[in-house]
VOKOL-569254 format. One record per residue: x, y negated, z negated of N, C-alpha, C, CB in turn; residue in one letter. Coordinates in steps of 0.001 Angstrom, whole numbers, plus 500000, padded with zeros to 6 digits. Atoms other than C-alpha are relative to their C-alpha. Glycine has a CB too. Layout:
REM residues N
XYZXYZXYZXYZA
...
END
This chain:
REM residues 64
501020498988500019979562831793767081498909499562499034500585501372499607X
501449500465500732975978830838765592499757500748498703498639500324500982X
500540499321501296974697832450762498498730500650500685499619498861498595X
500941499131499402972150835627763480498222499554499395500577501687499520X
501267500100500579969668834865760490500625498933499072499248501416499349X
500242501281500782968818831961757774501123500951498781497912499440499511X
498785499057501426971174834597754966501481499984500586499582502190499698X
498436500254499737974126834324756855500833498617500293500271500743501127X
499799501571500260974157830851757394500348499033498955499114499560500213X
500032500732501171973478830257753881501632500422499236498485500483499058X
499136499491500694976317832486752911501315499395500849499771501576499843X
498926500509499504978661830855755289500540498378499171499604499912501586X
499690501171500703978164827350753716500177500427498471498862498900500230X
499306500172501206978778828508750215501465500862500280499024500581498667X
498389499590499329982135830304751514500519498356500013499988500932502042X
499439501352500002982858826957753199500385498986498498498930499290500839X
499920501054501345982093824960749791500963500342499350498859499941498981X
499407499794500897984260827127747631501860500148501073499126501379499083X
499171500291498997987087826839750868500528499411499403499741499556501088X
499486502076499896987104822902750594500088500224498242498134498168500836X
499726500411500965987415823438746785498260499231498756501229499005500665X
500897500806500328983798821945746243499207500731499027499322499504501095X
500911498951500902982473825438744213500925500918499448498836500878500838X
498904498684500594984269827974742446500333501238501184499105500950498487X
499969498857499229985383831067744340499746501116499056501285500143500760X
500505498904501205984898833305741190498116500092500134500583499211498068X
501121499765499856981164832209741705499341500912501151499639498945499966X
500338499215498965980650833567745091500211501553499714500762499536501146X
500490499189500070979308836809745711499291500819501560499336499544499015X
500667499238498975978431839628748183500844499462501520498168499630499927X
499434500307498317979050838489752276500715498500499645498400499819501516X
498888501664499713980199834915750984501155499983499186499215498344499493X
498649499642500684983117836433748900500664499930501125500202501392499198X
499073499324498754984482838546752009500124498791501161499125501574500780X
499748500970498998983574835416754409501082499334499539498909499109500304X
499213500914500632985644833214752363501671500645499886499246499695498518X
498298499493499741988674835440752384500606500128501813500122501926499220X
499816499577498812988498836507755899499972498569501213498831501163500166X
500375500372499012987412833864758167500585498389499740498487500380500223X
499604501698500175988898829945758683499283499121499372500082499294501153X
500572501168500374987444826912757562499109499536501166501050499004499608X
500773500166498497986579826298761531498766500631500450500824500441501016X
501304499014499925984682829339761601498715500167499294500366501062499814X
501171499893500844982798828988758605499012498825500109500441500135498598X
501106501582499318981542825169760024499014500774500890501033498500501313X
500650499235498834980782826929763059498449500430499246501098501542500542X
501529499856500351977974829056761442499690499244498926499544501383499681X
501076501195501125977117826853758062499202499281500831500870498665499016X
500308500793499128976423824260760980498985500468500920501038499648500551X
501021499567499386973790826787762653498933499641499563499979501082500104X
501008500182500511970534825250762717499044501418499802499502498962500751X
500552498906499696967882827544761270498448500019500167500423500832499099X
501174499978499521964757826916762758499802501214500903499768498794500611X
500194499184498872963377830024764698500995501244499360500473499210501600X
498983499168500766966092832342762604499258500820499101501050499166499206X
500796499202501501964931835528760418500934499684499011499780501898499970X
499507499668501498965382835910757059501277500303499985499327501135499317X
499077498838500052967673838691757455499831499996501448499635501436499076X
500020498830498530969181840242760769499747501245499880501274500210500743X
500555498672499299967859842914762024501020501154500233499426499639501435X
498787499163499864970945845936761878499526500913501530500271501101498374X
500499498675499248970700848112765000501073500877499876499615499844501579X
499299498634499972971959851821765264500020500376501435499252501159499103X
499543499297498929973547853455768035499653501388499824501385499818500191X
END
């Protein structure tokens, strides 16, 4: 699954980093705490690995 915007992308690769051991996990913070507990190593390539050309900032939330 891709990364929506350029903030979730970013927050996937520092998840990943502190994964592989490469960053602290005490440092992380906010969506790349919870990514980092929740989601594989596979998954977090997946989006880190989303290019972000053409990507907002931020996603856009919609309401039902």
């Amino acid at each position: 699954m891709p990364a929506k915007s350029k903030a979730q992308q970013k927050a996937a690769g520092a998840a990943l980093a502190a994964k592989r051991g490469d960053a602290k996990i005490s440092e992380l913070k906010g969506a790349s705490k919870s990514m980092e507990k929740s989601m594989s190593e596979r998954q977090l390539e997946e989006l880190a690995a989303t290019k972000r050309k053409g990507k907002p900032d931020h996603a856009v939330e919609k309401k039902a």
